[in-house]
N, C-alpha and C positions, 0 to 999 in steps of 0.2 A: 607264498603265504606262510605263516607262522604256523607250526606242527598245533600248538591249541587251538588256534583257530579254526583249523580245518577240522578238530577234532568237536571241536562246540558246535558245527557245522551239520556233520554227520549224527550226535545225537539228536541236535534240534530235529533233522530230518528224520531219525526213526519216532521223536516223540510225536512231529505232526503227523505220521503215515500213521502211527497205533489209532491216533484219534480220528481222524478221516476213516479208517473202516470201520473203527465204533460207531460212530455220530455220522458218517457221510451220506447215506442211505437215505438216513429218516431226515435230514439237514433239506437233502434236492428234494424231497417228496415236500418239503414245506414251502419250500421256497418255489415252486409252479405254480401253488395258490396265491400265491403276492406277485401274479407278474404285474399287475398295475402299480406298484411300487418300485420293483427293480429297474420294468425294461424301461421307462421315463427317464433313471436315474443312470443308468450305465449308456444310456446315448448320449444324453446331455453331458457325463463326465467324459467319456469317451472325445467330443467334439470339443471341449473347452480343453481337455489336455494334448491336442493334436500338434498345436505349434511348437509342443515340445520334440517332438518326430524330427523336427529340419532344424531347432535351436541350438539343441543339445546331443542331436544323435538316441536318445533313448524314447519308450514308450511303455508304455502296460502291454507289452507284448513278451515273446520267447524274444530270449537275447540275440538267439543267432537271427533273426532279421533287422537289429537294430542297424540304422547307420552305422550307429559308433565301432559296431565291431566290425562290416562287413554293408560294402556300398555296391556292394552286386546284388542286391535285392530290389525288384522294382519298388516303386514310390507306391505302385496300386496296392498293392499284395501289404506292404505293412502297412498300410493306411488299412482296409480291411481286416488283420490282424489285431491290431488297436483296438478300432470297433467292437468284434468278435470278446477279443478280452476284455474289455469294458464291462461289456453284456454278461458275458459269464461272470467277471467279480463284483457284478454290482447282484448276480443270482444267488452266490452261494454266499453272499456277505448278508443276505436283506433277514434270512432266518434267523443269525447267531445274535447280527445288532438288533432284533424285534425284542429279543429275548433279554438281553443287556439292557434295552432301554424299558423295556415292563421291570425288569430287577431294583434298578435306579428308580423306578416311580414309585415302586411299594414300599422300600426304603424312604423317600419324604413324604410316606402318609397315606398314597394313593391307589386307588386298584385299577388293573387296567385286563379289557376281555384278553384273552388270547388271541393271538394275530392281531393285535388293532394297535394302535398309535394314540396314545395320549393325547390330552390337550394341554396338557403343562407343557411347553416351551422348553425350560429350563432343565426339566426332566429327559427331553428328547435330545437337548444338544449335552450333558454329559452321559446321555446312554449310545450317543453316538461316537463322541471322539474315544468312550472307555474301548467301544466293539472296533473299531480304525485302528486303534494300538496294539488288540487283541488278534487281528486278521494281519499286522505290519510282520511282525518277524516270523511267521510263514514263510508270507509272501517274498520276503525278503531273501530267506535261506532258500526258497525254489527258483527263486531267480539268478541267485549265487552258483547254486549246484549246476541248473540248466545253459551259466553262463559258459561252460567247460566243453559243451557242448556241440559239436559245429563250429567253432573259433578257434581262434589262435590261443585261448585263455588257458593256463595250466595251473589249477588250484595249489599243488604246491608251490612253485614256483611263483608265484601272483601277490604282490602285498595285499592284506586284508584292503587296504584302504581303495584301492585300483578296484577292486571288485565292489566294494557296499557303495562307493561314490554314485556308481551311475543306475545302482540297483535302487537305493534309497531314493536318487532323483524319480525314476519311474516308478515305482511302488506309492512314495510318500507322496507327489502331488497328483496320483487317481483317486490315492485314499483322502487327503487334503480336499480333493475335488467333489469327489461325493460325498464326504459329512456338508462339507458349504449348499451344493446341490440338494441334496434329503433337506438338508433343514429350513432350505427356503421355500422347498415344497410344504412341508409342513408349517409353517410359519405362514404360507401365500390360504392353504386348503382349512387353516383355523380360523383365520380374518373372513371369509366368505359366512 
């Protein structure tokens, strides 16, 4: 991998470590009181991106049990893995996009309680995809770093592209998955 790269790598990851001990604390204490929104959203994402496990070799899991790097891991255990992460990034995602999508509703006019979900639509699905872009290159760079991990993968050595390929694959369609999911929950829970 290319000496800037890995170096854009390493600052991303000290900027998102400074922010997670700032914000990480009070982010998980919000996000226990909205499990009736994450844990609906990180099964159902979870279960709709699973075909990706056997298609592609990747998942929303740690890299070292992916197929793609490493086919000594049972089928149970990263299928369980999957799930697991699912669940946790649809918990530590439901605080920051609650927050994004109240941002985006008071910017076109609206107020909205704390903790609570709008009833603007429109409002919900660009506070959605802005907070899924906002949580992507994290995600992205932890998954990168952790690919180094238990594989054969050697971040210098590594083309950028070989490593974001199959990161972006598993990152972009859980996150891909649960804005679609969130918003059809919300779109299904506004029509009732």
């Amino acid at each position: 991998m290319r000496r800037w790269t890995v170096r854009a790598l390493h600052a991303s990851a000290v900027l998102v470590s400074f922010a997670l001990v700032l914000e990480g604390p009070d982010l998980l204490l919000l996000g226990v009181r909205d499990v009736r929104l994450w844990l609906p959203v990180g099964l159902a994402s979870g279960l709709l991106t699973l075909p990706l496990l056997w298609w592609a070799g990747v998942g929303f899991t740690p890299p070292w049990t992916w197929p793609y790097y490493s086919a000594d891991t049972p089928h149970r255990r990263v299928v369980g893995y999957h799930l697991t992460c699912c669940v946790l990034g649809a918990w530590l995602w439901t605080a920051p996009a609650l927050r994004v999508v109240a941002w985006v509703h008071e910017r076109r006019g609206g107020a909205v309680a704390p903790g609570t979900v709008p009833d603007d639509v429109g409002s919900v699905a660009v506070g959605l995809v802005l907070a899924a872009l906002s949580f992507c290159l994290p995600a992205l760079v932890l998954v990168v770093r952790l690919s180094a991990f238990r594989t054969s993968v050697d971040l210098h050595e590594a083309r950028a592209s070989d490593l974001l390929r199959p990161a972006s694959l598993a990152v972009g369609s859980y996150l891909l998955t649960a804005t679609v999911v969130t918003l059809a929950t919300v779109v299904v829970t506004a029509a009732r």
